[in-house]
Every structure is written in structure tokens, then in C-alpha cells.
N, C-alpha and C positions, 0 to 999 in steps of 0.2 A: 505863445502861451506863457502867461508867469507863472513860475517857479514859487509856490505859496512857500518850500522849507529855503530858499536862496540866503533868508538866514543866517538858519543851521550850515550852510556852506560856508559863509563867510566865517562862521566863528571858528570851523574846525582848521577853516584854513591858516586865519590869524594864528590859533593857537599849535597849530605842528608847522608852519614856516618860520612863527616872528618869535615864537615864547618859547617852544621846543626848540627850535633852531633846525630842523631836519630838512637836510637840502631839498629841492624839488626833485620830480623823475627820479626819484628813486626808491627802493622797494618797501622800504621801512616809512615813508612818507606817504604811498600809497595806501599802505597795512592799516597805522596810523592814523590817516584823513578816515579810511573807512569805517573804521571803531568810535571814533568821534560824533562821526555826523547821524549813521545811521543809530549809536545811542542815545542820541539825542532827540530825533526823529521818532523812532519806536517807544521811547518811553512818553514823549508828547500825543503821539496817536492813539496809546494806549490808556491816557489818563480821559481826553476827552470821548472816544469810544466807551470804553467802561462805563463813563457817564451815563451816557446816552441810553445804552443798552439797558443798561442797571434800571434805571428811569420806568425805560418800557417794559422790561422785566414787573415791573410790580404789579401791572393789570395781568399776568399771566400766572395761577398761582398750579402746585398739581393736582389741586383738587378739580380746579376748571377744566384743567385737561382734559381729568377723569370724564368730568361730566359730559361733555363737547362731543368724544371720543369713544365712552361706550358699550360696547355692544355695536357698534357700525363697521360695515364694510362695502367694500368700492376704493376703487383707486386716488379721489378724491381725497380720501380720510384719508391715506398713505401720505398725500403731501400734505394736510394740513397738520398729522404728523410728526412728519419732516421740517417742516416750517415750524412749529410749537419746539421742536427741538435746538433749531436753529438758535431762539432766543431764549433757550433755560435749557445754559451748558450742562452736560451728564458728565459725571466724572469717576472715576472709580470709588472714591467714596459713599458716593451716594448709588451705586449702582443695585443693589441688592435693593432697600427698601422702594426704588424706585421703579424697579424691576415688578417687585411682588406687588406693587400697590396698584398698578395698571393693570398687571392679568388679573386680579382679585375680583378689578372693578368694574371687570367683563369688557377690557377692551381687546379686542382680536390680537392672536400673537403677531402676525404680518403687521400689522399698524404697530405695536408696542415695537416692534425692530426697528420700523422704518423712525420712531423717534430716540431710538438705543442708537444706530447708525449714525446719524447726523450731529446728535449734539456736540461728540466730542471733535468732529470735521468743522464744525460752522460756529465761533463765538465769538463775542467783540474781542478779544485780544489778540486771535488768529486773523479776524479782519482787521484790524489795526494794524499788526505786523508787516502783513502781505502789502496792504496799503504803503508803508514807507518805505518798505522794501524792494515789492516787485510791482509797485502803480495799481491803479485803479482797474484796467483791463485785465491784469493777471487775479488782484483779484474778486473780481466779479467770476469770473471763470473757474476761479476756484469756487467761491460760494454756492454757484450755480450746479455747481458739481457734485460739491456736499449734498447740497434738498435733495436731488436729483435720485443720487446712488440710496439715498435714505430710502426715497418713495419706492424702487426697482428692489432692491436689495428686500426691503422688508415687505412687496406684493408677491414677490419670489417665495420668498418664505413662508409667507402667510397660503401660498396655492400646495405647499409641500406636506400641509398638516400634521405639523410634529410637534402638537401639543403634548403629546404622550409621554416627551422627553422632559419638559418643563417639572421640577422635585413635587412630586405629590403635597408636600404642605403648602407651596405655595398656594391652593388653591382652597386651602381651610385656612388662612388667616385675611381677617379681619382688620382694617387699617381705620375704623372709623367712619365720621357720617361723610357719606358721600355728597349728601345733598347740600354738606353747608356752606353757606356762600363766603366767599372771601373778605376779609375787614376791609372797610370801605376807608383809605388813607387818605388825607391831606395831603395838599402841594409840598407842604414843608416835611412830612413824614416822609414821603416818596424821595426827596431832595436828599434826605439825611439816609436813606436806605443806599441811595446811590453812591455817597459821599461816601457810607462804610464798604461798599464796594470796591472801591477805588481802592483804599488804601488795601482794604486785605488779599485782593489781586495782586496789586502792583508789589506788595510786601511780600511775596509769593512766588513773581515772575522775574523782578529784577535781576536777582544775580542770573538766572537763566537768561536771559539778553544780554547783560554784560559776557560770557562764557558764549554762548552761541556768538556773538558777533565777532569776540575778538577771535573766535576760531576762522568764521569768514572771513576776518579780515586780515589773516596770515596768510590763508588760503588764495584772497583777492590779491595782497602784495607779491606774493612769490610763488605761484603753481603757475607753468610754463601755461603759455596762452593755446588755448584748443587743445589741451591732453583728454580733456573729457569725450570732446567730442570725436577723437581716436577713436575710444576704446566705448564710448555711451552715445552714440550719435547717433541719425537718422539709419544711419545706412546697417546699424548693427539690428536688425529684427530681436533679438532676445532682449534687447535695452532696457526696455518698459518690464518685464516677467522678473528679470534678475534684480530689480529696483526694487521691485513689490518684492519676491522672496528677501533680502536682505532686511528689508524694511519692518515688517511681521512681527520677527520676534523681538525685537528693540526697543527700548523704552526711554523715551525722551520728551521733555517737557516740550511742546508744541513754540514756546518761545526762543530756548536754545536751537529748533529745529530749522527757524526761517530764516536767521541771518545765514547759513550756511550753505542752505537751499540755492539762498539768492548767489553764494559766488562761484556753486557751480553752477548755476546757470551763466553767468560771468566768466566763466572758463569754458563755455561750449556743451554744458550738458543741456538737450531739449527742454523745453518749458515742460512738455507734457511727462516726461521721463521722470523730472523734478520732482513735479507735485506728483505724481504717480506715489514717487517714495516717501513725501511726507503725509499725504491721506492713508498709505502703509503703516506709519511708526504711530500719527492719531491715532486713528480709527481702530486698529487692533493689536495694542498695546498687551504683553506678556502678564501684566499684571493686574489689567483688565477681564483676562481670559481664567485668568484665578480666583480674581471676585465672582465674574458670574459662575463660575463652578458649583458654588454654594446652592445657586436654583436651576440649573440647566441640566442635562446629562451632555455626555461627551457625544452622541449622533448630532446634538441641537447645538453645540459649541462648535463645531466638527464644519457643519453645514452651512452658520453665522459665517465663518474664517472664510469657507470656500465662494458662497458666493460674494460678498465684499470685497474679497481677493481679486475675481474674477472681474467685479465689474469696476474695479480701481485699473487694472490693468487695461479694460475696456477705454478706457476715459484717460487714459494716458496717451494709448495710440492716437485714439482720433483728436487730442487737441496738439500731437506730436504734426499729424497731420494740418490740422486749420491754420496752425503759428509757423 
């Protein structure tokens, strides 16, 4: 099979053997080769991903969500969802008016989680990443994992009926016409939406991959080979639980998170254990849990934390198991 970034290998290699001078086999040329290549890699993954996604992003706007969305229920509407979240990242910024404008618009609180859940697990950046980082298999596996926990997570929730808990005014504000349909954009307007994506992404996430990788790739140079899997390994049952508790309260740009991810998996920590911890630091982010405060009560935050928690740890076992 060729190696589409063999590249990127080549360059990093030229530039810490011939230009750096940094001997071979040894740990600083390991650290070194892996700061290089995989910066190289993830900001290239990330520029044409953004692209792509940004692109398709533009037939998806949240009005249509709305409209798609609701007033339905079924498990169905959980993935599509899950899926609508997938490609219109949520972020804590936007979480409150994104939050109120869904429940306003009568779509079920179960569906509105199932697309709170997912967006911040499943985005072109974080697919980009994993892609250069930990291949295509790790992540389709993650991705699949995202929709997944999105659609379970928020049918869960939605059979718990605790609408009760959701702030009273979210349910007297008014966001506008529901019914209005989306601007109908040009190839060149779509082109130019994406192209400003790109930059204010990538302006955004870069120094997070620069810092996430070179910690990987201290980590990848000099952490004694298998300590993880010591002390994090199949054989330790609590692996996956103490991943996801560590994980939780942390707050870390999803970009900084993968290169790091990937070298302790390089050191012997489980695939599944891994991403256990980083759909942790995602998905329920300390300052996430502060934004939605403003429209939640603490039973409805309380209950979000607990089953996500539960079914991140769910989903760590058994891909601990399939890998």
C-alpha cells in the first residue's frame, strides 16, 4: 500500500538528519522526526478537511435543522441528529443560543442532546487529526462512535423526561421565522464560505497542534516503551473508568489532545482506553458545563455528564476488546 504522506517523511527526515544534524537512534531525533512530520501531516489534513466539510456545511443551515427536526420522535430523528451534528460543529460558544433555538422550535429534548453530544466528538478538524495521526481505521472508529453515543445518549435522555429541568424562559423565547428557507448560494459563494473557514479554523487551532504534538513527541522520544501499558493496559479493568474520570473535568482544545493521544497509544496505552479519554476532555468539557448552566438545572446537567460518561466508558471497553 503507498504511503500518500512518504513525503512528509522524507522532508522531516532530510531536515533533523542533514540540516539539524541530529544523529539517528536516538531520542532527540525520534522526538524531533515526530514534531515535524506529524506537523506537517495534521495541518495538511486539516486545511483540505476544513475544505470539504465547510463546503458541505453550507446546504445545512440551523434553521433547516429546525425544520427537519421538530416536533419528531423515534430513534431515527436521534441519528439524523447525531449525523446533522456531526457536520455543524457545536461549540461552547454557541451553545446557549443553539441550545434555546432547538427546544423553542419544538424539537424533543432527546433529539436536541443527541445533536449537543455529537457535534463537539465528530468535526472535520478532529477527523483530520485522527486521520494523520492514528489512520483511517482508528478513525472511522472514532467517528462511528461519536453518531453513535450521540443517537444512545440523547434517546436516553429523551425516555427520562426532564424537560422540567430545562430554565423556564427558554421556552418563551422566540428565535425567529422558522419557516424561512436558507439563501440559496452560488458555487463561488460556497467556495469563499469555505476558504473563510479554513483560515479562521486553522488561525485558531494551530498553535494547539504545534503544543499538543511537541508534547507527543517528547513523550514519543523518551517515555520508556510499555509504562502505559503497565499501569493502563488490558489487564487493568479500572483502565477505561479512571480515563473517562480524569478526562471530564479538563479542558483541552481537541487539537492539542490527538497528537498526545496518539503516543500514548505508542507507548502501550489501549486504542479503546485512549479515545475513551479524549471523547472525555471533547465531549464534556468543564466550560461547556458552565455555558449550558445558563439553560439547564443541575438534575439535567447532572444526568447529560452521567450518561455520556457512562456510555464513553461503554465504548472504550468494547473497542479495548475488538483491537
Amino acid at each position: 500500500m503507498v504511503d500518500v504522506f512518504y513525503p512528509l517523511q522524507w522532508i522531516a527526515d532530510k531536515l533533523v538528519y542533514e540540516v539539524l544534524g541530529i544523529a539517528p537512534d536516538t531520542h532527540l531525533a525520534a522526538s524531533v522526526n515526530f514534531i515535524i512530520y506529524d506537523v506537517l501531516k495534521i495541518l495538511i489534513l486539516l486545511v483540505v478537511m476544513i475544505f470539504a466539510i465547510s463546503y458541505i456545511r453550507t446546504f445545512v443551515t440551523p434553521e433547516k435543522t429546525r425544520r427537519v427536526l421538530g416536533g419528531k420522535t423515534g430513534l431515527q430523528y436521534h441519528l439524523l441528529a447525531s449525523l446533522l451534528g456531526a457536520v455543524t460543529p457545536f461549540c461552547s460558544c454557541s451553545s446557549v443560543p443553539l441550545f434555546i433555538g432547538f427546544v423553542e422550535a419544538g424539537i424533543p429534548l432527546g433529539v436536541t442532546f443527541s445533536f449537543l453530544i455529537t457535534s463537539p466528538l465528530v468535526n472535520e478538524a478532529a477527523v483530520a487529526a485522527l486521520w494523520a495521526t492514528l489512520g483511517l481505521k482508528a478513525t472511522l472508529i472514532y467517528a462511528v462512535s461519536g453518531v453513535l453515543l450521540g443517537v444512545f445518549g440523547g434517546y436516553i435522555i429523551g425516555l427520562m423526561k426532564m424537560e422540567k429541568y430545562v430554565a423556564d424562559f427558554v421556552y418563551k423565547i422566540k428565535v425567529g421565522d422558522q419557516n424561512k428557507k436558507p439563501e440559496a448560494l452560488s458555487i463561488k459563494e460556497r467556495t469563499a464560505i469555505a476558504f473563510d473557514n479554513v483560515k479562521d479554523i486553522v488561525e485558531k487551532v494551530w498553535l494547539y497542534v504545534i503544543i499538543g504534538v511537541t508534547l507527543g513527541g517528547i513523550f514519543h522520544g523518551y517515555a520508556p516503551e510499555g509504562i502505559l501499558a503497565t499501569y493502563a493496559g488490558k489487564d487493568n479493568l479500572l483502565a477505561v473508568p479512571i480515563a473517562v474520570i480524569i478526562g471530564v473535568p479538563l479542558y483541552s482544545n481537541v487539537m492539542g489532545m490527538i497528537p498526545i493521544v496518539e503516543s500514548l497509544i505508542g507507548k502501550g496505552l489501549p486504542v479503546g482506553t485512549a479515545l475513551a479519554f479524549l471523547m472525555a476532555v471533547t465531549a464534556l468539557s468543564l466550560p461547556e458545563m458552565i455555558i449550558l448552566k445558563k439553560v439547564l438545572k443541575n438534575e439535567l446537567i447532572g444526568a447529560f455528564v452521567l450518561v455520556v460518561s457512562l456510555s464513553i466508558i461503554f465504548t472504550g471497553y468494547l473497542f479495548n476488546i475488538i483491537l
